[in-house]
N, C-alpha and C positions, 0 to 999 in steps of 0.2 A: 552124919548128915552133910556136913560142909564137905566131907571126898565126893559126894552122887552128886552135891550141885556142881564143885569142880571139873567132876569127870564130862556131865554134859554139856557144859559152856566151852570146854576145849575141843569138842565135836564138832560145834557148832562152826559153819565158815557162813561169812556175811556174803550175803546173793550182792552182787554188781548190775546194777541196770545197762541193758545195752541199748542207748538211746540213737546207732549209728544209724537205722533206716528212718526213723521219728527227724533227725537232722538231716539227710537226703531229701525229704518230701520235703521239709521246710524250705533245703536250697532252690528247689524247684516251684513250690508254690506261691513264695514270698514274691519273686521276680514278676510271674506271672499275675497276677494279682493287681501289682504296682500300674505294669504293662495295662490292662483291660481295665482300671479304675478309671471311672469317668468324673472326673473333677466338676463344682459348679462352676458357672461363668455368670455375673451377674451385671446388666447393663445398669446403666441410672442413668436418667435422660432430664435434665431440668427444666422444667417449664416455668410458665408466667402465665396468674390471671390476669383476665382483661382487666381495665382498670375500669371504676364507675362510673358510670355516664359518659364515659366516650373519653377523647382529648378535650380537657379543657381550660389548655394551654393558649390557645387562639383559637375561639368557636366560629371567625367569621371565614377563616380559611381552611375549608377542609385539607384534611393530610391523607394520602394515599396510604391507605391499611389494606390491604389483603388479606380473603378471609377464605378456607375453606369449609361451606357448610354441609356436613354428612345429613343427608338424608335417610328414607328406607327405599327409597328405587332409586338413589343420585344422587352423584357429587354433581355440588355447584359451587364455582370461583366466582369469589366476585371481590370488586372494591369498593372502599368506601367512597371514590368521587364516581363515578362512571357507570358502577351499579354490575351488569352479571358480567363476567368475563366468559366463561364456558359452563355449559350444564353438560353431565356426562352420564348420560342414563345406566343404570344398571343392565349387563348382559345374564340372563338366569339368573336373577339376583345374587351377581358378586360385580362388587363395585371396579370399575376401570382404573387402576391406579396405573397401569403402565400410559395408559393417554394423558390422565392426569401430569404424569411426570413430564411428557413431551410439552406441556401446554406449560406446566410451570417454568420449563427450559426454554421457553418461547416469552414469558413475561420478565425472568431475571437477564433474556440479555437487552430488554427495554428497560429494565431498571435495577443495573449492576451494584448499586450502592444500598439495594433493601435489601436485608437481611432477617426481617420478622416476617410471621403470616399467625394468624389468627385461626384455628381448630374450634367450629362449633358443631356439635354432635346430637342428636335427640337422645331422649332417654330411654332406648331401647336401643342404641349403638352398641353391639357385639365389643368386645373390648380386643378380640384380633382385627378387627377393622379400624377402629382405632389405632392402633400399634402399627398396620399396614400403614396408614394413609399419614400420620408422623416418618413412616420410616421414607415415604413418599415422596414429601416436602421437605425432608431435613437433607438430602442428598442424592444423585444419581451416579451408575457405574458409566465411567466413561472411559474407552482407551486412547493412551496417551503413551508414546514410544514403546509400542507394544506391550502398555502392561495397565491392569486394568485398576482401573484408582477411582474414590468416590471424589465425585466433583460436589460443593456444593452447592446448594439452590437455597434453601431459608431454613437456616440452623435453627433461630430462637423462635421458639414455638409458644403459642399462647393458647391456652384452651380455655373453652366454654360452653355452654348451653345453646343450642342452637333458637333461633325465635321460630314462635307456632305459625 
Protein backbone atom coordinates (compact mmCIF):
# COMPACT_ATOMS: atom_id res chain seq x y z
CA UNK A 1 0.00 0.00 0.00
CA UNK A 2 2.74 2.62 0.98
CA UNK A 3 4.53 1.85 -2.92
CA UNK A 4 0.75 3.21 -4.66
CA UNK A 5 0.69 6.08 -2.24
CA UNK A 6 4.33 6.78 -2.94
CA UNK A 7 4.06 6.23 -6.48
CA UNK A 8 1.20 8.91 -6.81
CA UNK A 9 2.52 11.76 -4.75
CA UNK A 10 5.76 11.57 -6.94
CA UNK A 11 3.36 12.36 -9.94
CA UNK A 12 1.96 14.73 -8.61
CA UNK A 13 3.59 18.50 -9.43
CA UNK A 14 2.24 21.44 -7.48
CA UNK A 15 0.09 24.00 -9.98
CA UNK A 16 1.88 27.70 -9.55
CA UNK A 17 -0.62 30.47 -9.79
CA UNK A 18 0.09 32.93 -12.42
CA UNK A 19 -1.06 36.05 -10.84
CA UNK A 20 1.08 38.42 -13.68
CA UNK A 21 -2.28 39.78 -15.39
CA UNK A 22 -4.32 40.03 -11.73
CA UNK A 23 -0.97 42.53 -10.91
CA UNK A 24 -1.09 44.38 -14.38
CA UNK A 25 -4.81 45.53 -13.77
CA UNK A 26 -3.93 46.26 -10.19
CA UNK A 27 -0.94 48.60 -11.77
CA UNK A 28 -3.45 50.20 -13.63
CA UNK A 29 -6.38 50.45 -11.72
CA UNK A 30 -5.02 51.43 -8.36
CA UNK A 31 -3.55 54.75 -9.99
CA UNK A 32 -6.58 55.41 -11.66
CA UNK A 33 -8.84 55.14 -8.86
CA UNK A 34 -6.54 57.29 -6.45
CA UNK A 35 -6.69 59.84 -9.62
CA UNK A 36 -10.87 60.10 -9.85
CA UNK A 37 -11.31 59.58 -5.94
CA UNK A 38 -13.24 62.56 -4.71
CA UNK A 39 -12.03 63.33 -1.29
CA UNK A 40 -14.51 65.30 1.25
CA UNK A 41 -13.88 68.95 1.94
CA UNK A 42 -15.77 69.98 5.07
CA UNK A 43 -16.19 73.87 5.87
CA UNK A 44 -17.03 74.89 9.61
CA UNK A 45 -18.12 78.31 9.82
CA UNK A 46 -18.50 79.62 13.63
CA UNK A 47 -21.14 81.56 14.49
CA UNK A 48 -22.73 83.52 17.60
CA UNK A 49 -26.12 83.77 19.10
CA UNK A 50 -27.54 86.94 19.59
CA UNK A 51 -27.26 87.65 23.17
CA UNK A 52 -30.79 88.23 25.39
CA UNK A 53 -32.36 91.23 25.39
CA UNK A 54 -30.23 93.25 23.36
CA UNK A 55 -26.92 95.23 24.67
CA UNK A 56 -27.11 95.73 28.06
CA UNK A 57 -24.01 97.10 28.61
CA UNK A 58 -25.24 100.88 28.16
CA UNK A 59 -29.10 100.71 27.34
CA UNK A 60 -29.18 104.70 27.03
CA UNK A 61 -26.77 104.62 23.96
CA UNK A 62 -27.74 102.63 21.35
CA UNK A 63 -24.75 100.70 19.58
CA UNK A 64 -24.76 100.36 15.80
CA UNK A 65 -25.70 96.37 15.12
CA UNK A 66 -26.32 95.38 11.63
CA UNK A 67 -28.82 92.96 10.87
CA UNK A 68 -29.63 90.91 7.96
CA UNK A 69 -33.35 89.96 8.00
CA UNK A 70 -34.35 86.92 5.53
CA UNK A 71 -37.66 87.02 4.56
CA UNK A 72 -39.89 84.92 1.90
CA UNK A 73 -39.93 87.76 -0.88
CA UNK A 74 -36.80 89.94 0.80
CA UNK A 75 -33.70 90.68 2.20
CA UNK A 76 -33.93 93.57 4.40
CA UNK A 77 -30.56 95.48 6.05
CA UNK A 78 -31.24 97.27 8.66
CA UNK A 79 -29.59 98.80 11.90
CA UNK A 80 -30.16 99.00 15.05
CA UNK A 81 -29.98 103.16 15.40
CA UNK A 82 -31.30 104.26 11.96
CA UNK A 83 -33.78 101.39 11.35
CA UNK A 84 -33.92 99.87 7.40
CA UNK A 85 -30.89 100.40 5.32
CA UNK A 86 -31.93 98.49 1.99
CA UNK A 87 -35.00 96.20 1.34
CA UNK A 88 -34.07 94.04 -1.68
CA UNK A 89 -37.18 92.34 -2.98
CA UNK A 90 -36.92 88.90 -4.40
CA UNK A 91 -36.44 88.56 -8.35
CA UNK A 92 -38.69 85.06 -9.22
CA UNK A 93 -38.37 84.24 -5.75
CA UNK A 94 -34.48 83.99 -5.46
CA UNK A 95 -33.15 86.24 -3.16
CA UNK A 96 -30.57 89.26 -4.56
CA UNK A 97 -27.39 88.31 -2.83
CA UNK A 98 -25.11 89.79 -5.56
CA UNK A 99 -26.88 93.57 -4.54
CA UNK A 100 -26.94 92.52 -1.24
CA UNK A 101 -23.11 92.28 -1.52
CA UNK A 102 -22.73 95.75 -3.36
CA UNK A 103 -24.80 97.42 -0.42
CA UNK A 104 -22.91 95.63 2.24
CA UNK A 105 -19.58 97.09 0.33
CA UNK A 106 -21.17 100.27 0.52
CA UNK A 107 -21.88 100.15 4.50
CA UNK A 108 -18.27 98.61 5.44
CA UNK A 109 -16.44 101.36 3.77
CA UNK A 110 -18.80 103.85 6.34
CA UNK A 111 -17.95 101.78 8.85
CA UNK A 112 -14.33 99.94 8.47
CA UNK A 113 -13.99 99.08 12.10
CA UNK A 114 -17.38 96.72 12.20
CA UNK A 115 -16.81 93.46 11.81
CA UNK A 116 -20.26 91.62 13.11
CA UNK A 117 -23.71 91.62 11.33
CA UNK A 118 -26.57 89.74 12.76
CA UNK A 119 -28.57 86.74 10.35
CA UNK A 120 -32.35 86.66 11.28
CA UNK A 121 -34.18 84.05 9.23
CA UNK A 122 -37.98 82.98 9.39
CA UNK A 123 -38.66 79.53 9.95
CA UNK A 124 -39.31 78.27 6.58
CA UNK A 125 -35.72 79.67 5.45
CA UNK A 126 -34.36 77.01 2.79
CA UNK A 127 -30.99 76.40 4.54
CA UNK A 128 -29.10 76.97 0.81
CA UNK A 129 -30.35 80.50 1.35
CA UNK A 130 -29.02 80.58 4.48
CA UNK A 131 -25.66 79.33 3.48
CA UNK A 132 -25.83 81.90 0.30
CA UNK A 133 -26.60 85.01 2.28
CA UNK A 134 -23.60 84.00 5.18
CA UNK A 135 -21.50 83.35 2.42
CA UNK A 136 -22.72 86.93 1.31
CA UNK A 137 -21.95 88.78 4.33
CA UNK A 138 -18.84 87.08 5.42
CA UNK A 139 -16.82 88.22 2.19
CA UNK A 140 -16.68 89.46 -1.43
CA UNK A 141 -14.39 88.49 -4.67
CA UNK A 142 -12.42 91.26 -5.31
CA UNK A 143 -9.47 91.80 -7.88
CA UNK A 144 -6.39 92.95 -6.65
CA UNK A 145 -3.00 93.00 -8.88
CA UNK A 146 -4.71 90.80 -11.05
CA UNK A 147 -5.69 88.14 -8.88
CA UNK A 148 -8.83 87.43 -7.53
CA UNK A 149 -8.89 87.36 -3.56
CA UNK A 150 -11.85 87.43 -0.91
CA UNK A 151 -11.97 90.85 0.56
CA UNK A 152 -13.72 90.89 3.76
CA UNK A 153 -16.95 92.61 4.60
CA UNK A 154 -18.48 91.04 8.25
CA UNK A 155 -16.76 87.74 9.26
CA UNK A 156 -18.49 87.28 12.65
CA UNK A 157 -21.77 86.25 12.03
CA UNK A 158 -24.66 85.97 14.57
CA UNK A 159 -27.84 84.18 13.89
CA UNK A 160 -31.28 84.19 14.74
CA UNK A 161 -34.92 84.08 14.41
CA UNK A 162 -36.12 86.72 12.47
CA UNK A 163 -39.40 88.91 14.42
CA UNK A 164 -43.06 88.22 12.95
Amino acid sequence: MRRIRNKRNRHKTTAELNITAFMNLMVVLVPFLLMTAVFTHLSILELNLPKPGGNSANPDKPVFELQLIIKKNALVLADSKGGLIKRLPNIKSVPQFKLLSTTLKQVKARFPDKTNITILSEQDTSYDTLIQAMDAVRAYRAIQDGEVILAELFPDISIGDAPR
